[in-house]
PyMOL commands that place a pseudoatom at each C-alpha (Angstrom):
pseudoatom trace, name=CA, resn=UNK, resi=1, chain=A, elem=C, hetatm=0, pos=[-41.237, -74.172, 5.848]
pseudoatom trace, name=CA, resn=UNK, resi=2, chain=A, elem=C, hetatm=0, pos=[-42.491, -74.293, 2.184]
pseudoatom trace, name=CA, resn=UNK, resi=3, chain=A, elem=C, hetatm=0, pos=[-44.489, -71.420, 2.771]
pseudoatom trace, name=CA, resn=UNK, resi=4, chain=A, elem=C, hetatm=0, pos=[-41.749, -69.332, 4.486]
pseudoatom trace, name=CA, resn=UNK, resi=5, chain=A, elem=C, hetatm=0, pos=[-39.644, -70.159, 1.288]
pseudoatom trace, name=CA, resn=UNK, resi=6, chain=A, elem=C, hetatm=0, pos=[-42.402, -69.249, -1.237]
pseudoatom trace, name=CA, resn=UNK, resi=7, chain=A, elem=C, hetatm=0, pos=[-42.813, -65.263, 0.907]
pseudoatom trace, name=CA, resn=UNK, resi=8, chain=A, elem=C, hetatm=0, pos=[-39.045, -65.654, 0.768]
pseudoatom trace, name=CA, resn=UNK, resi=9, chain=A, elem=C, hetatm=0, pos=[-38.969, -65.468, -3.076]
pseudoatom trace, name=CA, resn=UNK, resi=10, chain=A, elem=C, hetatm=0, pos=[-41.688, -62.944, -3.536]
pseudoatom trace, name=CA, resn=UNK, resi=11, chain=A, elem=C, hetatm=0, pos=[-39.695, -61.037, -1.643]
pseudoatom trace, name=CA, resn=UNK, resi=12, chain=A, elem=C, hetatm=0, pos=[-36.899, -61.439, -3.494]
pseudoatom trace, name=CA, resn=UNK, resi=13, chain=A, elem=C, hetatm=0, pos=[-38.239, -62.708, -7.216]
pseudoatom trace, name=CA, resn=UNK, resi=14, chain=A, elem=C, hetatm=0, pos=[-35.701, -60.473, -9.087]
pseudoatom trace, name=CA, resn=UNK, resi=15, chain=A, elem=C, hetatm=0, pos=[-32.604, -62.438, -8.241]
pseudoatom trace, name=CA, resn=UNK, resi=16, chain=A, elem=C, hetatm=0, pos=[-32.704, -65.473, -10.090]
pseudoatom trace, name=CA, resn=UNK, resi=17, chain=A, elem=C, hetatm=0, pos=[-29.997, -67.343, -8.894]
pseudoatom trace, name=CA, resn=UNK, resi=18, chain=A, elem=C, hetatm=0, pos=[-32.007, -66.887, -5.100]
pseudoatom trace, name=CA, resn=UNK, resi=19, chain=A, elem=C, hetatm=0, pos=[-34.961, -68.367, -6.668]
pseudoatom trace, name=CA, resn=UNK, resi=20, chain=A, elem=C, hetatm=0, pos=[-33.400, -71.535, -7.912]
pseudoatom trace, name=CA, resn=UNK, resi=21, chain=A, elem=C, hetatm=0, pos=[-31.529, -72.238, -4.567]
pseudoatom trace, name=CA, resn=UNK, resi=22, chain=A, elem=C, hetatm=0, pos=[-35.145, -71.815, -3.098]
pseudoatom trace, name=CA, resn=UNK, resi=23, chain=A, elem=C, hetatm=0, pos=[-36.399, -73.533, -5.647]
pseudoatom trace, name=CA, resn=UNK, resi=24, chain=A, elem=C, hetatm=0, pos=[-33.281, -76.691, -4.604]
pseudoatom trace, name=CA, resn=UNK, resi=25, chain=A, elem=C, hetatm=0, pos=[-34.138, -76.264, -0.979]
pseudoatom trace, name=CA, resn=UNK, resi=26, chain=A, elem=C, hetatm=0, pos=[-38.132, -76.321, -1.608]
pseudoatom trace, name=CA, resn=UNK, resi=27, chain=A, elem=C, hetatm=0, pos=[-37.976, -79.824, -3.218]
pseudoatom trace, name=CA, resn=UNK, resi=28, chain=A, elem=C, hetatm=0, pos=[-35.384, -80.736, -0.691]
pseudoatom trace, name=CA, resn=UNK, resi=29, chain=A, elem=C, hetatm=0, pos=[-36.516, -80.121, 2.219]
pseudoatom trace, name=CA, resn=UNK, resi=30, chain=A, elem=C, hetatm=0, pos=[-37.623, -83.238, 3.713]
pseudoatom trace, name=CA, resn=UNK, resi=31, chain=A, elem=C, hetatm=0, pos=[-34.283, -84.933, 2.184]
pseudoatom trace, name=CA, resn=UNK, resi=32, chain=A, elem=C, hetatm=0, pos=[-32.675, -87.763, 4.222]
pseudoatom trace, name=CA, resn=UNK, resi=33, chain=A, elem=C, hetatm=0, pos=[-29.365, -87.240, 2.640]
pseudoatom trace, name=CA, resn=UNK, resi=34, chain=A, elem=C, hetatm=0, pos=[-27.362, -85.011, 5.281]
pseudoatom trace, name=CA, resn=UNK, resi=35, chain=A, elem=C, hetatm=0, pos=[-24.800, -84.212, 2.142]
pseudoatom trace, name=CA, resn=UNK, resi=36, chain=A, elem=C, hetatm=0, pos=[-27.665, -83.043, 0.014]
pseudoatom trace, name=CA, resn=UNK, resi=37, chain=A, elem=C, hetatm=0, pos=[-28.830, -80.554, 3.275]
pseudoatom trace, name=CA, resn=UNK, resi=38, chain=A, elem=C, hetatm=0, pos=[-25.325, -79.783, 3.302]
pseudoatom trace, name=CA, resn=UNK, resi=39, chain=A, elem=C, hetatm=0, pos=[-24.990, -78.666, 0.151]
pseudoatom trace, name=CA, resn=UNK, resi=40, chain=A, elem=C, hetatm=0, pos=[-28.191, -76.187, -0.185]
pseudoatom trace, name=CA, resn=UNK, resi=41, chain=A, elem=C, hetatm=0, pos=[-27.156, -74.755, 2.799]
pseudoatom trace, name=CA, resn=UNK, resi=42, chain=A, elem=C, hetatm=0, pos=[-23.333, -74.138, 1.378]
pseudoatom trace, name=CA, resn=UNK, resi=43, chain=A, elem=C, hetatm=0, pos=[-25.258, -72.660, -1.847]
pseudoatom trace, name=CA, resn=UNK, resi=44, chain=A, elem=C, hetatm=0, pos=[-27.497, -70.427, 0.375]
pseudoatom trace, name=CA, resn=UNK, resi=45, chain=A, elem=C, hetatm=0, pos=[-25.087, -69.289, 2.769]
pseudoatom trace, name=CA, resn=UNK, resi=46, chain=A, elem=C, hetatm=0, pos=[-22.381, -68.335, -0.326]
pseudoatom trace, name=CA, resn=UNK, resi=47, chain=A, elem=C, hetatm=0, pos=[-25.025, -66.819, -2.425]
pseudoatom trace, name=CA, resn=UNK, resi=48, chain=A, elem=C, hetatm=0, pos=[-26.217, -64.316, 0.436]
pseudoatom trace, name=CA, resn=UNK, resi=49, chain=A, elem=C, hetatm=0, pos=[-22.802, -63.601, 1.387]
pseudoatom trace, name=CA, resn=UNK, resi=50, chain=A, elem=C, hetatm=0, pos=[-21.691, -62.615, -1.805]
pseudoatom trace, name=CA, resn=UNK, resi=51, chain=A, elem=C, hetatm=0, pos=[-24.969, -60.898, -3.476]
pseudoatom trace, name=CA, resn=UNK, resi=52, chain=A, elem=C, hetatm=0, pos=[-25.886, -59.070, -0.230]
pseudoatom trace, name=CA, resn=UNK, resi=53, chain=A, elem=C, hetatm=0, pos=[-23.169, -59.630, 2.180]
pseudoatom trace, name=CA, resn=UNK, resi=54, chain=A, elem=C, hetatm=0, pos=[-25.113, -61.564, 5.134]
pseudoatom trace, name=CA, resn=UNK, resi=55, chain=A, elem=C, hetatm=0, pos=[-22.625, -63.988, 6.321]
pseudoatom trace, name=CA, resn=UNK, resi=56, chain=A, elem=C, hetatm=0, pos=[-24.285, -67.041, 7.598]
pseudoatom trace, name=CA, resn=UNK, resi=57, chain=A, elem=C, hetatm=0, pos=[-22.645, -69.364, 9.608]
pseudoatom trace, name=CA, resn=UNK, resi=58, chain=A, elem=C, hetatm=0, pos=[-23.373, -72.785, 10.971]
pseudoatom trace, name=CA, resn=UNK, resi=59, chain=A, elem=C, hetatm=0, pos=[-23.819, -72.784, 14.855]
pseudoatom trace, name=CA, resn=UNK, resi=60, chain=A, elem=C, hetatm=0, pos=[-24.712, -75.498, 17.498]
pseudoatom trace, name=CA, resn=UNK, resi=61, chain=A, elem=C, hetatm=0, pos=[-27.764, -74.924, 19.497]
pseudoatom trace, name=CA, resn=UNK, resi=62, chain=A, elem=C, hetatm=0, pos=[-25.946, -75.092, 23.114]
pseudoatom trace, name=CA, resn=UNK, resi=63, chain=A, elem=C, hetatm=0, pos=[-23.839, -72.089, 21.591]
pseudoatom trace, name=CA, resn=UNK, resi=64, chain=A, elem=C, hetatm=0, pos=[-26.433, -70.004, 20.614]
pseudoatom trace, name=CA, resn=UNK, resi=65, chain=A, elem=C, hetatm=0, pos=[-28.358, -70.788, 24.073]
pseudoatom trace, name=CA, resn=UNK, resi=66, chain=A, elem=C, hetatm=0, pos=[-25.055, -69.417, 25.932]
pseudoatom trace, name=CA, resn=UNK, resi=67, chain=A, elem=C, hetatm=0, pos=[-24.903, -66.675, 23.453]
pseudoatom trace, name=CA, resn=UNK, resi=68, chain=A, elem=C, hetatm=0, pos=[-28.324, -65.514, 24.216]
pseudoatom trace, name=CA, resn=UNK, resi=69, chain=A, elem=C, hetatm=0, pos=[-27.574, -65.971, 28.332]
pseudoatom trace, name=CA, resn=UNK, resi=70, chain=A, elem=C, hetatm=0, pos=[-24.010, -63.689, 27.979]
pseudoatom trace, name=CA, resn=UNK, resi=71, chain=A, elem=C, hetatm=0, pos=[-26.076, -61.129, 25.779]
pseudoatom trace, name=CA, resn=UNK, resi=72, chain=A, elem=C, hetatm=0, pos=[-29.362, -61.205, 28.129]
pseudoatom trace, name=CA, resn=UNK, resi=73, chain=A, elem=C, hetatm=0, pos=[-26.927, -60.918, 30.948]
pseudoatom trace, name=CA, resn=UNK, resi=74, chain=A, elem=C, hetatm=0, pos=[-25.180, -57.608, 30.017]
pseudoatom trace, name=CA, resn=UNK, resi=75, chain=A, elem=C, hetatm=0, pos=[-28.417, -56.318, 28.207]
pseudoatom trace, name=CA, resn=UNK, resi=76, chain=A, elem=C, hetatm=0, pos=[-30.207, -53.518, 31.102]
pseudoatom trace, name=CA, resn=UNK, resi=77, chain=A, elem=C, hetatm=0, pos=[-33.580, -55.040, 32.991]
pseudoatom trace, name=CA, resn=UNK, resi=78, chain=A, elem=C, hetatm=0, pos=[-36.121, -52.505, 31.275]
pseudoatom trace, name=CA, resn=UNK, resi=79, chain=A, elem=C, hetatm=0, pos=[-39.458, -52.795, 33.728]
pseudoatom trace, name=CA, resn=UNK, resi=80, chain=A, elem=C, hetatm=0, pos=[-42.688, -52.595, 31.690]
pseudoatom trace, name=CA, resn=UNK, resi=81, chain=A, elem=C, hetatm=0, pos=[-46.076, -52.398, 32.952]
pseudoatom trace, name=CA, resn=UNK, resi=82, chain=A, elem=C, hetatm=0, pos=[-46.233, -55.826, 33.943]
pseudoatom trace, name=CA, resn=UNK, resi=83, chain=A, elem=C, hetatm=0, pos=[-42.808, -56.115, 35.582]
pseudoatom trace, name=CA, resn=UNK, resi=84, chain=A, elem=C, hetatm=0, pos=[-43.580, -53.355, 37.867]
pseudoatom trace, name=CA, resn=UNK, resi=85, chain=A, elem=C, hetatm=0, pos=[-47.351, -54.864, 38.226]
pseudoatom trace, name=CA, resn=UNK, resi=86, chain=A, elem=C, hetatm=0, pos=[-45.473, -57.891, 39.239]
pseudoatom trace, name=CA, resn=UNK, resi=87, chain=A, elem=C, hetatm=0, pos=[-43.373, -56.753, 41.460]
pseudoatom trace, name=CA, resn=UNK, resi=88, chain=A, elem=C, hetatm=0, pos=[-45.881, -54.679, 43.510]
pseudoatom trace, name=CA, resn=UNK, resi=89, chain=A, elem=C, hetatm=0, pos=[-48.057, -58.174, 43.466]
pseudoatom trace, name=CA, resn=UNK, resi=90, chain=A, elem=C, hetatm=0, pos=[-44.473, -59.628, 45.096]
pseudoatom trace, name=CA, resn=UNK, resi=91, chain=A, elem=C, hetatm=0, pos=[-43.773, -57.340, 47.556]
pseudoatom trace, name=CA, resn=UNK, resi=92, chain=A, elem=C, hetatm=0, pos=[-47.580, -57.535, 48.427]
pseudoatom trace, name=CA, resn=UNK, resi=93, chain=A, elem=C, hetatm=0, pos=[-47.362, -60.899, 48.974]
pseudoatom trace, name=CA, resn=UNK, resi=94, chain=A, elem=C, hetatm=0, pos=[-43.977, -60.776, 50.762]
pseudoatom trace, name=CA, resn=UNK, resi=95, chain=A, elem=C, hetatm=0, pos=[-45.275, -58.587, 53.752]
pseudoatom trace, name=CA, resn=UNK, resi=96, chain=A, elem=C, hetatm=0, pos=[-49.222, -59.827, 53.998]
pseudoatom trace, name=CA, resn=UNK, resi=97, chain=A, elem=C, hetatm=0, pos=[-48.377, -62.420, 56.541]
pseudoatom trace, name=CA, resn=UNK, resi=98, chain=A, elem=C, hetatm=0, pos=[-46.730, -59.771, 58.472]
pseudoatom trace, name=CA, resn=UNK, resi=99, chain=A, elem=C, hetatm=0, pos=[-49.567, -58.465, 60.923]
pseudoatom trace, name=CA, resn=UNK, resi=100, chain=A, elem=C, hetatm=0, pos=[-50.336, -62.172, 61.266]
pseudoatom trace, name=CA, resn=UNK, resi=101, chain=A, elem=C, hetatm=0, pos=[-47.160, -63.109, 62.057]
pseudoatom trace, name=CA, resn=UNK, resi=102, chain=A, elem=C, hetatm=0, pos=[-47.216, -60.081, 64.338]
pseudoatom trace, name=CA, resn=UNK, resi=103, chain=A, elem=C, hetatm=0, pos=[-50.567, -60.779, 66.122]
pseudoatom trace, name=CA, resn=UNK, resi=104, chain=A, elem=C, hetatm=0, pos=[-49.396, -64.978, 66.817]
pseudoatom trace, name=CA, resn=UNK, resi=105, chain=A, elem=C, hetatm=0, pos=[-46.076, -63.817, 68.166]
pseudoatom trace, name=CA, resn=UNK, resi=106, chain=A, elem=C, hetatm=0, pos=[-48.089, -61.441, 70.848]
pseudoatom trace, name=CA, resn=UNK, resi=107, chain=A, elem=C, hetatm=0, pos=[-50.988, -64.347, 71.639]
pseudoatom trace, name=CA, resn=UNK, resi=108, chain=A, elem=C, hetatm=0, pos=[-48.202, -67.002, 71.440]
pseudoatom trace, name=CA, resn=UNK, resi=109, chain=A, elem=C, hetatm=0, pos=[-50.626, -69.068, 69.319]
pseudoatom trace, name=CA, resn=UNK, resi=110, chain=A, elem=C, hetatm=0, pos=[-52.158, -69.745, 65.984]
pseudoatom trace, name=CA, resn=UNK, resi=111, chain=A, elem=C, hetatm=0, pos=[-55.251, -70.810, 66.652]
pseudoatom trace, name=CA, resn=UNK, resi=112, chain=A, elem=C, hetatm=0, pos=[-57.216, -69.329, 64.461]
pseudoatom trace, name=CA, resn=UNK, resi=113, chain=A, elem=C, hetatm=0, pos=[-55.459, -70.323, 61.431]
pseudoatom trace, name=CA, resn=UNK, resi=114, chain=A, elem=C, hetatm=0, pos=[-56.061, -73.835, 59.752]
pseudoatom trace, name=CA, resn=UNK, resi=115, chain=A, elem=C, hetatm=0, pos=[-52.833, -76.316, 59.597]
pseudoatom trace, name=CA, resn=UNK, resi=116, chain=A, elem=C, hetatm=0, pos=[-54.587, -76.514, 55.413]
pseudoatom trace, name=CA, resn=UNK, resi=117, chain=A, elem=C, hetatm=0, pos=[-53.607, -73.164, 55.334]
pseudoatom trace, name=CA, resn=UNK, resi=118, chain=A, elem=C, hetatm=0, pos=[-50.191, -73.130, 56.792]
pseudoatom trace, name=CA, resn=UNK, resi=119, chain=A, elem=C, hetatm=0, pos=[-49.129, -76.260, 55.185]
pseudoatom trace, name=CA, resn=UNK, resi=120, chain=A, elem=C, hetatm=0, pos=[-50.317, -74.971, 51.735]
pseudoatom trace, name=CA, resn=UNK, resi=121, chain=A, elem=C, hetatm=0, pos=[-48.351, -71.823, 52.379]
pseudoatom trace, name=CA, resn=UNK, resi=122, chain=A, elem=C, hetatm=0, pos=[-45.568, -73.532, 53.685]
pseudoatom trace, name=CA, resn=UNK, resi=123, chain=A, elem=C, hetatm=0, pos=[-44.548, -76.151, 50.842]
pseudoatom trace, name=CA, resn=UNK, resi=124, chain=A, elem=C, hetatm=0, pos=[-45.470, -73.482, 48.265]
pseudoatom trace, name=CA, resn=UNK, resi=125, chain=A, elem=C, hetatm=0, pos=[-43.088, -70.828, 49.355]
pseudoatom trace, name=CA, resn=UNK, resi=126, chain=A, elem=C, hetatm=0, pos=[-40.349, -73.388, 49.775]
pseudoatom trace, name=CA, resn=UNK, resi=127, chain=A, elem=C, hetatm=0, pos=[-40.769, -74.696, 46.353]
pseudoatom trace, name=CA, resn=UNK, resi=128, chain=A, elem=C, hetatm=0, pos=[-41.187, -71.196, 45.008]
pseudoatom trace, name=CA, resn=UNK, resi=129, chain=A, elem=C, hetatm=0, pos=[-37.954, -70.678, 46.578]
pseudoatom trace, name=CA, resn=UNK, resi=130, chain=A, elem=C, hetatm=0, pos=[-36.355, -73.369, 44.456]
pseudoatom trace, name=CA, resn=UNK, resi=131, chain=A, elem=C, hetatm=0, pos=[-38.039, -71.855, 41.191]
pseudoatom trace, name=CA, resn=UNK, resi=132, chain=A, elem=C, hetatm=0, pos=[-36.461, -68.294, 41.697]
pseudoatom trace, name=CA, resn=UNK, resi=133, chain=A, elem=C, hetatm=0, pos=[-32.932, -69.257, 43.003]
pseudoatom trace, name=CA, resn=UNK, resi=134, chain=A, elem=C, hetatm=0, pos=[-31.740, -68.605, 40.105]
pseudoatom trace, name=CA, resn=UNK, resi=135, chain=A, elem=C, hetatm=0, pos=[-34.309, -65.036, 39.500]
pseudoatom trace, name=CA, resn=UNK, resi=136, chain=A, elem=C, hetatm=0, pos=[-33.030, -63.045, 42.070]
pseudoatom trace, name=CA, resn=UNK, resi=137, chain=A, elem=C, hetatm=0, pos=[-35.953, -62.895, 44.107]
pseudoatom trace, name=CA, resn=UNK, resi=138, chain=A, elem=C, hetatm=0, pos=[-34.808, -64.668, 47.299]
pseudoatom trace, name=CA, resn=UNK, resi=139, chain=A, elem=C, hetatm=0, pos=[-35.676, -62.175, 49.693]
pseudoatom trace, name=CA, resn=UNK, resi=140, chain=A, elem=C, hetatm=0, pos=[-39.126, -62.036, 48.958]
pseudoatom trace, name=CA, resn=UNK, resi=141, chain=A, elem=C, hetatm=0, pos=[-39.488, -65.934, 49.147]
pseudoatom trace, name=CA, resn=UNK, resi=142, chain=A, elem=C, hetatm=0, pos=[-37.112, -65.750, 52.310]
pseudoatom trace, name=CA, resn=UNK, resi=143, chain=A, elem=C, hetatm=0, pos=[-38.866, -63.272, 54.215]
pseudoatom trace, name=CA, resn=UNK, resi=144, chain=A, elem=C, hetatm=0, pos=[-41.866, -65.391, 53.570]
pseudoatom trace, name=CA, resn=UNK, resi=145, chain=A, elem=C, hetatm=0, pos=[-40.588, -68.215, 55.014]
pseudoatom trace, name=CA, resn=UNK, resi=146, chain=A, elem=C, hetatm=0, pos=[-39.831, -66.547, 57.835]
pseudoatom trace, name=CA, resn=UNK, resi=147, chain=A, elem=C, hetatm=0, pos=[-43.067, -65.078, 58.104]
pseudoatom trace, name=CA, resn=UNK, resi=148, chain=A, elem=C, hetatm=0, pos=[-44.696, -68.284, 57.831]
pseudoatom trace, name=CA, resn=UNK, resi=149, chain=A, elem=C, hetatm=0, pos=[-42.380, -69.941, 60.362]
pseudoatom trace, name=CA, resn=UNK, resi=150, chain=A, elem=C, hetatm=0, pos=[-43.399, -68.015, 62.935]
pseudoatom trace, name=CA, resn=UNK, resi=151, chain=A, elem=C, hetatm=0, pos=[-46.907, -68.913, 62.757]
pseudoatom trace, name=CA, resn=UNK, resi=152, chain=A, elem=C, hetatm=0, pos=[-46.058, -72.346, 62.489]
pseudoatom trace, name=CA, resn=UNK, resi=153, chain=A, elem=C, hetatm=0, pos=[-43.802, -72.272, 65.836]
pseudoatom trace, name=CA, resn=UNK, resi=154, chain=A, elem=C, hetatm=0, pos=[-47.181, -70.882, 67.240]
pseudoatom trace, name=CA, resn=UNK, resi=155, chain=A, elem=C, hetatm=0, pos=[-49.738, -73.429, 65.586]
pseudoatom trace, name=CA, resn=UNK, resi=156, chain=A, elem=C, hetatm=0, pos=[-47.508, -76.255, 66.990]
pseudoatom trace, name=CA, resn=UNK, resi=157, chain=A, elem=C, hetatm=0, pos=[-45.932, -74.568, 69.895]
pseudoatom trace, name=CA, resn=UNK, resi=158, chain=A, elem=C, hetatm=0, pos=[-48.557, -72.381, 71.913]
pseudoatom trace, name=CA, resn=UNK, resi=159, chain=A, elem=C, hetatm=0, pos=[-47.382, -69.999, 74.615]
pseudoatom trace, name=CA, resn=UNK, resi=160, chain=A, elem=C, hetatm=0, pos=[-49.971, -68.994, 77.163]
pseudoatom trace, name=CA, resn=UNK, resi=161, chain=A, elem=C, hetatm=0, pos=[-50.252, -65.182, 77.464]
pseudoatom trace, name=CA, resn=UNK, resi=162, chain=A, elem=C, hetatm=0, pos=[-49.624, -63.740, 80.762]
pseudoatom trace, name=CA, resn=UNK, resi=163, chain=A, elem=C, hetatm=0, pos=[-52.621, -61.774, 80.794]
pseudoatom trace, name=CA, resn=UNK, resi=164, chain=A, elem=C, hetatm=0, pos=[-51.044, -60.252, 84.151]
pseudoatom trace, name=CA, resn=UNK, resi=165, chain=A, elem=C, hetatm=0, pos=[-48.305, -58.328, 82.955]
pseudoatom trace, name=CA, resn=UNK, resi=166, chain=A, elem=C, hetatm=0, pos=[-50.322, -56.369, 80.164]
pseudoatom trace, name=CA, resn=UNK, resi=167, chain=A, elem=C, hetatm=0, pos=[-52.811, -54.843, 82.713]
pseudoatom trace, name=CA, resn=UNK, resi=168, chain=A, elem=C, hetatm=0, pos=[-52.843, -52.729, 84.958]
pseudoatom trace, name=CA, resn=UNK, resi=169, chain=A, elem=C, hetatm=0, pos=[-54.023, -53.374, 88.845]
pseudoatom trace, name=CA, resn=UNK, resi=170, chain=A, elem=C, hetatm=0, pos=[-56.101, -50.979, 89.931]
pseudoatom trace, name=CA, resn=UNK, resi=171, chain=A, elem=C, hetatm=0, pos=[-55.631, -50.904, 93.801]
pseudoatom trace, name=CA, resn=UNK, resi=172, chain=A, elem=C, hetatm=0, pos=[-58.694, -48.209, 94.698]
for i in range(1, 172): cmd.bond("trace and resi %d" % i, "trace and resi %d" % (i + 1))
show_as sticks, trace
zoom trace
């Protein structure tokens, strides 16, 4: 802090009465005294306010953390590079398990999948899930789930295909 004092007063090394409050605060800093903090901070706050009109006000830090969520929240989403990279990766992600999905649902089984694998998946997405309630991403995580489920149901659940009905007899 010392150091951002000392730029500080290069900055501004032509208004004396600055330097001196600097100067208060410098030797200061590591005070105990919560009067003595008090009091630089009154003669720093009134000095800028009245040589170059920056009123500067005492705040808690839960108010300014709900200031910065209001202003974040009516502040425009602008997508970057990486958001949009990011979002691609998501919606990748979202549908991969899809022809998977697709091809257990029509063998009624997951054999060749390993219950590592599905587990893994599994307890990730729904923890995921609980990291991005809050992000707006549920339907990726959701669709996931869903995705997931269904190879589950056919890893523990295993239908037997009725090889019958997908062929045709040939009666010659």
């Amino acid at each position: 802090m010392g150091n951002e004092l000392s730029q500080i007063r290069v900055q501004k090394s032509k208004d004396v009465d600055l330097n001196l409050i600097l100067d208060e605060i410098k030797t200061n800093v590591n005070s105990d005294d919560p009067e003595k903090l008090k009091e630089m901070f009154s003669k720093l706050s009134g000095h800028l306010e009245y040589k170059y009109g920056y009123k500067v006000g005492i705040q808690k830090v839960e108010e300014i953390d709900q200031t910065r969520i209001e202003k974040a929240k009516n502040e425009p989403t602008q997508l970057n590079l990486f958001s949009i990279l990011g979002w691609l990766g998501s919606v990748c992600l979202a549908i991969c398990g899809i022809p998977q999905a697709i091809q257990s649902y029509r063998d009624k089984h997951s054999h060749g999948i390993s219950w590592g694998f599905l587990l893994l998946w599994t307890f990730g997405e729904i923890f995921a899930l609980a990291y991005v309630y809050d992000k707006l991403d549920l339907p990726n995580y959701g669709s996931n789930i869903l995705i997931v489920g269904i190879m589950l149901y056919y890893k523990i659940y295993p239908g037997i295909k009725d090889e019958s009905s997908s062929k045709e007899e040939y009666s010659g």
